[in-house]
Backbone bond lengths (Angstrom), bond angles and torsions (degrees), N, CA, C in turn:
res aa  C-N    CA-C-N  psi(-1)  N-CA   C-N-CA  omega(-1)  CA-C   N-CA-C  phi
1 X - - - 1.444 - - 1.517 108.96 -
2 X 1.101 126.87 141.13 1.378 125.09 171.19 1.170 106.50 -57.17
3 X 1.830 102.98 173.74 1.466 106.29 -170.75 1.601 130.53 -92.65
4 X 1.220 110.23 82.74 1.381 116.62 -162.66 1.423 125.05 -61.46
5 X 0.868 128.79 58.50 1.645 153.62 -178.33 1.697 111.65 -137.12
6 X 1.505 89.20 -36.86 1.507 115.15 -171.25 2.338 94.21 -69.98
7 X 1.588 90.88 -50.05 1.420 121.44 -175.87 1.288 105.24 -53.85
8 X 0.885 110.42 -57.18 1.809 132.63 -166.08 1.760 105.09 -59.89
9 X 1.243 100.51 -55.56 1.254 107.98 -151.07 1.736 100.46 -77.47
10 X 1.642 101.65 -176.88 1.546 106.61 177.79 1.713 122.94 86.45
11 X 1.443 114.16 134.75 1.374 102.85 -164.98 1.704 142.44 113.13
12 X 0.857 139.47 -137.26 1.402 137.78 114.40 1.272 119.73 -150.68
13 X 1.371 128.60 -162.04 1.784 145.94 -147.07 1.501 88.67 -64.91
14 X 1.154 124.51 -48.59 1.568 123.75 -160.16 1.203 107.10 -67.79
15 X 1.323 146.77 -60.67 1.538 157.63 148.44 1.787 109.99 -4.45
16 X 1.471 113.47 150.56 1.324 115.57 167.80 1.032 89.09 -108.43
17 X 1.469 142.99 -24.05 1.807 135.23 -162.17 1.623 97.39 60.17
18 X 1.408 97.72 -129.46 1.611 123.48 -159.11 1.863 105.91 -79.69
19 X 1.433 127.57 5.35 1.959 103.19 -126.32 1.415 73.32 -85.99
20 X 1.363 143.08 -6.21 1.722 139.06 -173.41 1.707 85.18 -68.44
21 X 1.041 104.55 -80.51 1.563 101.88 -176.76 1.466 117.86 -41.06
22 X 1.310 136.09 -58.16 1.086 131.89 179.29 1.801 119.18 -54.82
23 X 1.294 99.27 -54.09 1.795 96.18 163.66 1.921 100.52 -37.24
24 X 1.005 105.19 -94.53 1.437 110.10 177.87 1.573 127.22 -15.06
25 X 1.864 120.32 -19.28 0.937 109.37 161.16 1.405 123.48 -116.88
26 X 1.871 105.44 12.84 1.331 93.70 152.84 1.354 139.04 -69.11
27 X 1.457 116.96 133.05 1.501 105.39 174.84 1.739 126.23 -129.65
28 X 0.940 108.88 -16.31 1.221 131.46 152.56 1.410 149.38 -142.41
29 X 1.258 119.23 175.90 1.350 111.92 -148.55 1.717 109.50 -54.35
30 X 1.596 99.77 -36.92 1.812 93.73 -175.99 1.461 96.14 -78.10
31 X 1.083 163.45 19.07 1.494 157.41 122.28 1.201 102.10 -52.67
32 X 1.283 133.86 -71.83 1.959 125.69 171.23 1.445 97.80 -41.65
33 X 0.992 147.90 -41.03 1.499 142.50 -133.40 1.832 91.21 -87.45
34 X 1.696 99.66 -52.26 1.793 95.08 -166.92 1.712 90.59 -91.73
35 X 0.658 140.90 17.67 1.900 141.57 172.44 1.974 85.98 -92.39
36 X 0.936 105.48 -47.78 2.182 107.39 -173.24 1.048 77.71 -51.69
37 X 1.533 130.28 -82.69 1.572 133.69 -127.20 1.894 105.48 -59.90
38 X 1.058 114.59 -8.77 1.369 114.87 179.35 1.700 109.73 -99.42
39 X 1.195 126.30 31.79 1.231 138.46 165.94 1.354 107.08 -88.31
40 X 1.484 117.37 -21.95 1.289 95.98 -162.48 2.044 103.10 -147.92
41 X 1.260 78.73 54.87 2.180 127.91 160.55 0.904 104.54 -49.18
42 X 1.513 125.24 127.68 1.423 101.40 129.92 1.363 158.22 -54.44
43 X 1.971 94.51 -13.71 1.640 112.18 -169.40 1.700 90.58 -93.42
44 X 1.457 117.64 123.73 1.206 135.71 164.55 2.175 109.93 -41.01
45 X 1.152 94.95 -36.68 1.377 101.27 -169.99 1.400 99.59 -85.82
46 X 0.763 129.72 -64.30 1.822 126.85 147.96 1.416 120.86 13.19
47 X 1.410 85.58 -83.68 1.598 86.02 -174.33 1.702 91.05 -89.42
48 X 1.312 164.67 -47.58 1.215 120.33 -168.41 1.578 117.31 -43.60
49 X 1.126 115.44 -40.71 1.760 117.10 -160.05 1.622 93.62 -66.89
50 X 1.285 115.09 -53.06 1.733 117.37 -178.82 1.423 105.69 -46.58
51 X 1.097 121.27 -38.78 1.960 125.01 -176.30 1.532 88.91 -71.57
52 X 1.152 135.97 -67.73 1.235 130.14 -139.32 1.835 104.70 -73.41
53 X 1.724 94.13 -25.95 1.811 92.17 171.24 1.229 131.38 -91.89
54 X 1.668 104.17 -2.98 1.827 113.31 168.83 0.955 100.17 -88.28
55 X 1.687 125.38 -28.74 1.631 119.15 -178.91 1.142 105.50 -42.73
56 X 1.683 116.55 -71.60 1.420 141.56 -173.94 1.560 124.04 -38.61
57 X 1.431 87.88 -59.10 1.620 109.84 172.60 1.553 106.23 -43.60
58 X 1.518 125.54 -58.19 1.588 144.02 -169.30 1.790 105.33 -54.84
59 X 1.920 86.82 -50.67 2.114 77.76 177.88 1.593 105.95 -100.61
60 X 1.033 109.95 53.57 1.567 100.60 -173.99 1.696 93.77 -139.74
61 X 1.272 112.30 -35.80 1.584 120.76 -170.19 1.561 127.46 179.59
62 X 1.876 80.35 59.45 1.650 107.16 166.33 1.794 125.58 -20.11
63 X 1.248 113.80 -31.00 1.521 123.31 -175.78 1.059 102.87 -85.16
64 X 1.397 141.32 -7.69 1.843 137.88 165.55 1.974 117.88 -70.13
């Protein structure tokens, strides 16, 4: 998977950036697994976009 930090980052709070794309390249559970670990960033923009794509990810396709 590309490097989603790389994905994540850039921008500010208001922006979604990439997380359309990034949803899209989750595919399994250890893809959710390192998408979590960026909750807890130091870059504020970081982890909003990571929240907003586990949000998504969670009502979009509960079985991940």
């Amino acid at each position: 998977m590309l490097q989603l930090q790389q994905l994540l980052s850039g921008g500010d709070l208001r922006s979604v950036g990439n997380v359309v794309f990034i949803i899209a390249q989750i595919k399994s559970q250890e893809d959710f697994d390192e998408l979590f670990l960026y909750l807890v960033h130091p870059d504020q923009v970081v982890v909003m976009r990571a929240a907003d794509a586990i949000e998504k990810i969670a009502a979009e396709s509960p079985h991940i």
